[in-house]
C-alpha positions as CSV (number, residue, x, y, z in Angstrom):
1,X,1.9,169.5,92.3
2,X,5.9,169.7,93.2
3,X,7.1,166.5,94.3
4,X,7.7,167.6,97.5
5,X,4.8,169.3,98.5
6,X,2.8,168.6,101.6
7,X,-0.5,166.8,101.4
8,X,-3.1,165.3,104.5
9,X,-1.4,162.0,104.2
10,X,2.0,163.3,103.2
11,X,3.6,165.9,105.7
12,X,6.6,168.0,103.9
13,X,10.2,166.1,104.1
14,X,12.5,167.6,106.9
15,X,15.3,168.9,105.8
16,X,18.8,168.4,107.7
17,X,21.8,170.0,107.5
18,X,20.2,172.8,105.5
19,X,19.9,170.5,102.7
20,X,16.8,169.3,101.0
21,X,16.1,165.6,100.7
22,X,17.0,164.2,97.3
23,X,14.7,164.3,94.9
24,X,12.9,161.5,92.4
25,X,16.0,159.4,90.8
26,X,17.5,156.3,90.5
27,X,19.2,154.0,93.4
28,X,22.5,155.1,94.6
29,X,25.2,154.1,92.7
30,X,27.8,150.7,93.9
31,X,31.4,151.6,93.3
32,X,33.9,149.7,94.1
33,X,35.8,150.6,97.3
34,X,38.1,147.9,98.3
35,X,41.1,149.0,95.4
36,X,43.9,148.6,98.3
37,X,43.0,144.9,99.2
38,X,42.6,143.9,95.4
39,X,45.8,145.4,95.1
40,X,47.4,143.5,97.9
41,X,45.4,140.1,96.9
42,X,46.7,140.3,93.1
43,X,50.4,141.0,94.2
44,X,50.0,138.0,96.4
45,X,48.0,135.8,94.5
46,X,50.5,136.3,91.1
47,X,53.4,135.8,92.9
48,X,51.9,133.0,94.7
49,X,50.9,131.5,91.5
50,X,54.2,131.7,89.7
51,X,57.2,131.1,92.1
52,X,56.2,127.9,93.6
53,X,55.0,126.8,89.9
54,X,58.3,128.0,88.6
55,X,60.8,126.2,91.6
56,X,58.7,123.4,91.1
57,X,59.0,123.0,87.0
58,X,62.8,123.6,87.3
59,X,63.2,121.4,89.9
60,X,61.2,118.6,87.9
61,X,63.7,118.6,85.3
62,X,66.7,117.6,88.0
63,X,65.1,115.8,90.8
64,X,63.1,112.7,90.4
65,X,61.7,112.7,94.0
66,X,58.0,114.7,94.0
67,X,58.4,114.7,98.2
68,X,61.8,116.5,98.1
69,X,59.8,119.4,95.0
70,X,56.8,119.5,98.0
71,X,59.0,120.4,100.5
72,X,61.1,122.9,98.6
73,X,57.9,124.2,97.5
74,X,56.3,124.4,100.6
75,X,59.6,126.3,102.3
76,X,59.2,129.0,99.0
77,X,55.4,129.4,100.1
78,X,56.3,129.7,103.6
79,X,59.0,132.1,103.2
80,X,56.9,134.0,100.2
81,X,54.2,134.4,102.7
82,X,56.1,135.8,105.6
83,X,57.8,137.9,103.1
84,X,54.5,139.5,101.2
85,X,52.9,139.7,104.6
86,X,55.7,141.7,106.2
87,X,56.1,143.9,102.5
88,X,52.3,144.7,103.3
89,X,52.4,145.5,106.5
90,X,55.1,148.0,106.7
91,X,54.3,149.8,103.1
92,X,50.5,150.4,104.8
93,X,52.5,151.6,108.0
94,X,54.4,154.2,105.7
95,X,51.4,155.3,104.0
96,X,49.6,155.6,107.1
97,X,52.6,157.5,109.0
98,X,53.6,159.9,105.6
99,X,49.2,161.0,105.7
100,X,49.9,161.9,109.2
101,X,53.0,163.6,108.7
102,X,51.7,165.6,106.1
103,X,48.4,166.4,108.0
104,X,50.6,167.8,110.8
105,X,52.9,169.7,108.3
106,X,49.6,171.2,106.8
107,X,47.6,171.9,110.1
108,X,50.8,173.9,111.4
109,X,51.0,175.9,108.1
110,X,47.3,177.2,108.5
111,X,48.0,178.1,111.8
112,X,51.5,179.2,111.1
113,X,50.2,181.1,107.4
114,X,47.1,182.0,107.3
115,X,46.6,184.3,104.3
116,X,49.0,182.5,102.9
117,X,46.9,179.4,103.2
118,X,43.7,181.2,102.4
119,X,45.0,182.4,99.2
120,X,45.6,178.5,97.8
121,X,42.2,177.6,98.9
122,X,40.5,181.1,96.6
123,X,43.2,179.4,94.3
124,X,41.7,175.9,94.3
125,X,38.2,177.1,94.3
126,X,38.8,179.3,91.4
127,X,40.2,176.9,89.2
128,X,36.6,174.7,89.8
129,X,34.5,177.8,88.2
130,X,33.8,179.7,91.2
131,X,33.6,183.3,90.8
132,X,33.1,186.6,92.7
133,X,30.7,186.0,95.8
134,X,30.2,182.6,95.5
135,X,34.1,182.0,95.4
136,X,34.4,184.7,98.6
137,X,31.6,183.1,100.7
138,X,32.9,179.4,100.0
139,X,36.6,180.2,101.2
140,X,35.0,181.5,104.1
141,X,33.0,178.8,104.7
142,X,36.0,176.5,103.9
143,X,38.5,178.5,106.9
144,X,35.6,178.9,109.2
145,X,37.0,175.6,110.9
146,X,40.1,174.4,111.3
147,X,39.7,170.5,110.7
148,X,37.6,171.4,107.9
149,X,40.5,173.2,106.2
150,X,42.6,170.8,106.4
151,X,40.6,168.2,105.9
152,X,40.2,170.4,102.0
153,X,43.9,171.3,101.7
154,X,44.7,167.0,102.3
155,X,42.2,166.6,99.4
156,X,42.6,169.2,97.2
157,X,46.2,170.5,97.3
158,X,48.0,166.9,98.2
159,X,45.5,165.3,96.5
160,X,46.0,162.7,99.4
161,X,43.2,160.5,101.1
162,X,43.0,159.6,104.7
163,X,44.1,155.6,104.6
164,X,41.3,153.5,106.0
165,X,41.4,152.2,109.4
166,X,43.1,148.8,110.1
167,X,44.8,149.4,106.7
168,X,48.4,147.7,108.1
169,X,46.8,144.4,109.5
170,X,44.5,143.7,106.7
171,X,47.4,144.6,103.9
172,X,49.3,141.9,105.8
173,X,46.6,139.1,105.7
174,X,45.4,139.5,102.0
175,X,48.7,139.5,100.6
176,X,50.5,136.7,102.6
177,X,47.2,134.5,102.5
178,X,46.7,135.1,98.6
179,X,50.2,134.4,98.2
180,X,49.6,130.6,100.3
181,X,46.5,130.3,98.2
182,X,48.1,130.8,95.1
183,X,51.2,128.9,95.9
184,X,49.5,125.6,96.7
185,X,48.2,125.8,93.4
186,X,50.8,124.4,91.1
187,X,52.5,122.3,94.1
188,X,49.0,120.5,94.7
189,X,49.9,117.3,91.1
190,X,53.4,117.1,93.1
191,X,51.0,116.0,96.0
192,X,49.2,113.8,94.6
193,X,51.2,112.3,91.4
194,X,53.7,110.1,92.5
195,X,55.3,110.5,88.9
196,X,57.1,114.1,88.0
197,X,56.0,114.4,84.1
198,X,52.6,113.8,84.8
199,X,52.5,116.3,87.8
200,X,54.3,118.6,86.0
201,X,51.9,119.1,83.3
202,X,49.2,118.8,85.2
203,X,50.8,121.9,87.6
204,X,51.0,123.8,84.2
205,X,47.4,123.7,83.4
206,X,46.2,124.7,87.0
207,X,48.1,127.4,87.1
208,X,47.5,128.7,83.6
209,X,43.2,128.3,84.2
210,X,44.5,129.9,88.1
211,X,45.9,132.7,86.0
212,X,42.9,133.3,83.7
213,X,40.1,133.2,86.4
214,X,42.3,135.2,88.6
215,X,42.3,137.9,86.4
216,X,38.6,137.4,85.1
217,X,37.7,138.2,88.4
218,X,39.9,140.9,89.3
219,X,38.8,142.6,86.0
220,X,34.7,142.2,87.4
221,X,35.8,143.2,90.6
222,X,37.3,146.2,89.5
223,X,34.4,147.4,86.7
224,X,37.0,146.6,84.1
225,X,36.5,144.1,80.5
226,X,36.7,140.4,82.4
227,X,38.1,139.7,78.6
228,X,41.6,141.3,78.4
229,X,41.8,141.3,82.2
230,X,42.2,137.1,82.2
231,X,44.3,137.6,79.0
232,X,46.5,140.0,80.5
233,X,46.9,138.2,83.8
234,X,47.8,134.7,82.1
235,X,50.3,136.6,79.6
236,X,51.9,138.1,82.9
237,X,52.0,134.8,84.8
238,X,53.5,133.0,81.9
239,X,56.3,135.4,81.0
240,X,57.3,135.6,84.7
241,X,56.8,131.7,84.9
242,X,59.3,130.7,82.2
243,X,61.5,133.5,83.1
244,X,62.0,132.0,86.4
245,X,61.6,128.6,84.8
246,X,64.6,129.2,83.2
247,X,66.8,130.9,85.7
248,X,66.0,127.8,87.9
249,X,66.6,125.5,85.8
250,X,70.0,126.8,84.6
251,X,70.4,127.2,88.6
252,X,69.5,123.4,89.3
253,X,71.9,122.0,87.1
């Protein structure tokens, strides 16, 4: 018996839309949807992790007070923050503003071009394998509404997605509060060492396991090898680490 067949105790499924419910198979898949904020939280977070530990270390070599490293630290942080949080807020803004722009630009062309417009949606359609009939009666179902046409020409032809709502604010937040996470990181020995050798190594070592976890778990986050993820991440921090190791401490003296 077809497994959608009606019996006494099981009445036919409904169909909605004009579609047919789905048949036998497994769960719907998980994938991972949040690519703008792990974007945003690993700009934030790397910087976060390597300036402060950077000021800090160059610092250590010229200034014996751990207080006066804190609060040069903390400024960095504060500043970094403001600075990443601000970055994030207007380059969502853009992104948000140029998908409307071009939505407008689009919308008018349709109404502006027609055939014009008609002919780069049998264009799109064709290149997918569509053929004869089934290519005629899908453009026409595609132009039969105005929002949905554009909606296709966004996707298909600009290959561009509609940002997601609150996009600006949250940008903001994950990448000024990763970079305070991240920052307090290596300035936490400074805190609590009243010696600057000890702190310093000490700083060194939290941020290099920061690094590595940091990237293990962006790697799982993102579906990717946890393995090469942490290594890449910790070979990123520490270049830009000693880099600006360096420059400070040639700075400092």
């Amino acid at each position: 018996m077809p497994h959608d067949a009606a019996t006494p105790d099981k009445p036919r499924p409904s169909w909605r839309d004009g579609l047919p419910p789905p048949p036998p198979g497994p769960a719907p898949e998980s994938h991972f949807a949040g690519s703008q904020t792990v974007r945003d939280i690993v700009i934030g977070v790397a910087d976060g992790l390597t300036v402060p530990f950077a000021l800090a270390a160059g610092l250590a070599g010229t200034v014996a007070s751990n207080p006066l490293i804190v609060t040069a630290g903390l400024a960095v942080i504060a500043a970094g923050c403001v600075a990443k949080g601000m970055g994030g807020l207007l380059a969502a803004r853009t992104e948000i503003a140029h998908y409307a722009a071009e939505r407008r630009r689009e919308a008018q062309e349709i109404h502006d071009w027609p055939d014009r417009e008609r002919w780069e949606v049998l264009v799109i359609l064709h290149r997918q394998g569509l053929r004869d009939d089934i290519l005629t009666g899908a453009t026409d179902a595609i132009c039969a509404d105005p929002d949905t046409w554009v909606d296709f020409m966004m996707r298909f032809e600009l290959e561009m997605t509609e940002p997601e709502s609150g996009l600006a604010q949250r940008s903001a937040m994950a990448m000024g509060g990763a970079y305070v996470a991240g920052g307090l990181i290596p300035l936490l020995p400074y805190m609590l060492f009243s010696g600057t050798r000890p702190a310093l190594i000490l700083s060194a070592v939290l941020t290099a396991v920061a690094l590595t976890g940091f990237g293990w778990l962006k790697a799982r986050a993102t579906g990717l090898p946890p393995g090469p993820g942490a290594a890449q991440a910790l070979g990123v921090g520490v270049a830009a680490a000693a880099l600006a190791f360096v420059v400070a401490g040639v700075a400092s003296r």
